[in-house]
N, C-alpha and C positions, 0 to 999 in steps of 0.2 A: 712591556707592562710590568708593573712591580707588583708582586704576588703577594706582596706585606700591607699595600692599602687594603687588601681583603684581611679575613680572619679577624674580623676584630670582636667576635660573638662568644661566648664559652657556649653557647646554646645550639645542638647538633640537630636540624629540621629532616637530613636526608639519612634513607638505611645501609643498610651496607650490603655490598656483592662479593663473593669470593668464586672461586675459580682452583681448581689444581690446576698444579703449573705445565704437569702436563697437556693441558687443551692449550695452552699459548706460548710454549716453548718445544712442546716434540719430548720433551726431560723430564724425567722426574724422580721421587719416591718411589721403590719397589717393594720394600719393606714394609709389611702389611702393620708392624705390634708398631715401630716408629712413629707411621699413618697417623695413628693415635693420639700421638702426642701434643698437648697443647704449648705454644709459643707463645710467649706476652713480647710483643714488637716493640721497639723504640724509638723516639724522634728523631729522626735524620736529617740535619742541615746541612746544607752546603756550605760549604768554606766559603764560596765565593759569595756568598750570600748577607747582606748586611742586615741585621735587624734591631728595633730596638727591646726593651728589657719586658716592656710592657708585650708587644707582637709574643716573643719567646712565653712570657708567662702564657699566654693564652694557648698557643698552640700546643705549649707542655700539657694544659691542662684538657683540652680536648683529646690530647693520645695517649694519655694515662688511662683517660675512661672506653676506649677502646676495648672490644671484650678478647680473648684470646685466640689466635687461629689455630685450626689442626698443622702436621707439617706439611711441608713443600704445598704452600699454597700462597695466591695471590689474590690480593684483597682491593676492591673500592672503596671508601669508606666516605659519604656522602654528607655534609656540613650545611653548606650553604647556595639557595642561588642568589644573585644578583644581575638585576636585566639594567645592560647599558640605553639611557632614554633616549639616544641620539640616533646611535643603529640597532637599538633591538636586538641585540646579541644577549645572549645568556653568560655570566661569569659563574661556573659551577667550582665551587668553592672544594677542595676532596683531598683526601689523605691517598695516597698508592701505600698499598700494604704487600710487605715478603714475610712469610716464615722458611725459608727458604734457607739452608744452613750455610750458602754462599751468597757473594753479591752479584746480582741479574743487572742485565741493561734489555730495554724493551727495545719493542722498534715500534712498527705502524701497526696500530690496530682499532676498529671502529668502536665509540664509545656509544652508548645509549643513555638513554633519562625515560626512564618507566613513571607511570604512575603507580598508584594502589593497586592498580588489576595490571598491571605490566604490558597497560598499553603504551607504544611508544610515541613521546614529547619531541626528542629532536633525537636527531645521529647524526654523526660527524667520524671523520678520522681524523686520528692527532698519531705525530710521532712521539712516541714517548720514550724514545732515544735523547728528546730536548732536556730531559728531567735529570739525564747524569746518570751515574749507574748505584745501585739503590743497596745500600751494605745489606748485610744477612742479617734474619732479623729485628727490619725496620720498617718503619713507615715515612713519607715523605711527605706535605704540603705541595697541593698546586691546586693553578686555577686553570681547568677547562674551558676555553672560549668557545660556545657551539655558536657561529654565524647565523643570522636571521632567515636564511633561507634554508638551513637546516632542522629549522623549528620547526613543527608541525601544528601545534596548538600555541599559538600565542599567550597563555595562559598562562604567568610564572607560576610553579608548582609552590605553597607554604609548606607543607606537611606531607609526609607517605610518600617520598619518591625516591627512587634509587639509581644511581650512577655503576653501567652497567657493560663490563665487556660483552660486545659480541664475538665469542666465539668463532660462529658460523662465519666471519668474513675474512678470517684466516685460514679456512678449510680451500686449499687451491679450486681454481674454477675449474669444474668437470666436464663430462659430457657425461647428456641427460638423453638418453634412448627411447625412445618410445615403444612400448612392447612389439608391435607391428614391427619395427626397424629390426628388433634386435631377435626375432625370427624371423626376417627374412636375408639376413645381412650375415655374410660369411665372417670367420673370427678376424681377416687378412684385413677387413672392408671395417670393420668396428675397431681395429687397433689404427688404420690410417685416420679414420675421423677425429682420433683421439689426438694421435699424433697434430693432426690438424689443429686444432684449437688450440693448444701449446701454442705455437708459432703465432697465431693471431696479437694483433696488440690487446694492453691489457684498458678493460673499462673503466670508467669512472664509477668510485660507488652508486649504488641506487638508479644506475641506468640502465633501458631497455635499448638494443640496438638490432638491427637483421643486416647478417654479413652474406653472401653470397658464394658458394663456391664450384657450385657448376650449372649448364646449360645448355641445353639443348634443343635442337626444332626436330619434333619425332616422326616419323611417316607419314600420319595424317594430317602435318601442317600446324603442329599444335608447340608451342614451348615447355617445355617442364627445368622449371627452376628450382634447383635446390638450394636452400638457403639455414644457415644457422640464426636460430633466434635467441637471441644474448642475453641473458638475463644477470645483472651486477646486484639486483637486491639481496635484501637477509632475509625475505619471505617469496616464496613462490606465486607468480603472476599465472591468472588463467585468462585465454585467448577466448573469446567467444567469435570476434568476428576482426579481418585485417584489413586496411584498403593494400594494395601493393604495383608497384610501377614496374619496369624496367630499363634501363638505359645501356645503350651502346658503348663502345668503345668512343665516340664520339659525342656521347652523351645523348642521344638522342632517344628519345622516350620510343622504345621497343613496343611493350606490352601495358596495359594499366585495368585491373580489375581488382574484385572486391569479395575475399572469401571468407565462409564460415566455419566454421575450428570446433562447435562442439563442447566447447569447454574445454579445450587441450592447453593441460598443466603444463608452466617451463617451470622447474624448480630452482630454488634459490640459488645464486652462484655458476650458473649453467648454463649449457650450450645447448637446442636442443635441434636435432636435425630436422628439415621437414622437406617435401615437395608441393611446388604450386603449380597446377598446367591450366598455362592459358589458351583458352580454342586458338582456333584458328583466324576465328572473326574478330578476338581483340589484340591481333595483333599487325600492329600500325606500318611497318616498316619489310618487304621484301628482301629477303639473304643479308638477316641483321649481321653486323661486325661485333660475333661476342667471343672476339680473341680477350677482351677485358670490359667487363659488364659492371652493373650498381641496379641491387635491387633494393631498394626503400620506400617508406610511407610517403604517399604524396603529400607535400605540401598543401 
């Protein structure tokens, strides 16, 4: 896509988001009076990048009017949208901003489009390793593609919206305890669970999934499965109520009933342990094979 058929507006519709660089690098400023300091950014194009005189005018003159950031900070800077009529995709038109007294290369991180009240429009992740590495600073032109089924409100935003790191989806995926757990659960038994979720593969954004990791049939005939309920969102989901299966090593449908949770919160980004025991009576199968099991929502 040629990021020069965009920007052809001197007229700026979106606000701007900033960020210290340390929430998206681990780095930063320590220097509290520096902190302080304002940086006026400047255009940065790419060598490899061809434009013409007229594109250049325009984009000079939207990063001139750019207001100043404090140091070691990184900035959105929000222009324009554009919805493709074909696929519905949004082309979010934005400046990447550094005052950063070196040159940064990003990598993956999830972008958002707020509204007025900072409800969220779409989210997507973008490499932003794609962009080159960004001199010290500057600011950059590009165009965020957010895919249609990344949108939430079909509604292109005119006015009052803001192109927006999420933070929160760089913060590694935790494990989330539930108070009960983390009183009755020796420190040995809460560092393996940790341990645990490490080694798991990693989700897709924005997905809910329940992984499995032990099982049992207790004395009185009953299963008790414990399972990790995965939570890939940027806002914390609460459980009211689950359907949940179980399958063999064979696959064969072990157990299947239907529990209620109470409102139990998984927080964003997180793992959170739980137990489900099913009686005796829903369970289908006599001296299940759960050398390797699958606990999921039924179909």
């Amino acid at each position: 896509m040629n990021i020069f058929s965009f920007f052809k507006k001197t007229t700026k519709t979106g606000h701007d988001s900033t960020v210290d660089s340390f929430e998206l690098m681990q780095e930063g400023l320590l220097n509290s009076k520096e902190a302080d300091n304002e940086v006026t950014t400047t255009l940065s194009i790419s060598p490899e990048w061809n434009i013409s005189r007229e594109q250049e005018y325009v984009l000079k003159f939207l990063s001139n009017d750019l207001p100043p950031l404090k140091a070691d900070q990184l900035s959105l800077s929000g222009i324009d949208i554009d919805e493709e009529q074909n696929s519905g995709a949004w082309n979010v038109q934005a400046f990447l901003r550094s005052s950063l007294d070196r040159p940064v290369l990003l990598g993956k991180v999830e972008l958002m489009v707020l509204d007025a009240d900072e409800t969220i429009l779409a989210a997507q992740e973008f490499d932003l390793s794609e962009m080159g590495t960004l001199p010290a600073a500057s600011n950059r032109p590009w165009i965020f593609k957010f895919e249609k089924k990344n949108i939430v409100n079909s509604l292109v935003p005119t006015s009052d919206w803001t192109l927006s790191f999420n933070v929160r989806s760089l913060v590694p995926h935790s494990l989330d305890l539930d108070p009960s757990w983390s009183e009755a659960l020796p420190e040995d038994q809460i560092k393996a669970l940790q341990e645990l979720i490490t080694e798991l593969p990693d989700l897709k954004p924005r997905v809910f999934n329940i992984t499995g990791f032990q099982a049992d049939i207790t004395e009185d005939g009953s299963l008790a499965a414990s399972v990790f309920l995965r939570n890939a969102n940027t806002r914390q989901i609460q459980l009211d109520k689950i359907p949940l299966e179980i399958l063999d090593a064979s696959g064969n449908q072990v157990a299947k009933g239907s529990f209620k949770l109470d409102s139990l919160l998984v927080k964003a980004n997180s793992s959170k342990p739980w137990t489900f025991i099913f009686p005796k009576q829903m369970i289908n199968i006599n001296n299940p094979d759960l050398s390797k099991w699958t606990a999921r929502i039924p179909k």
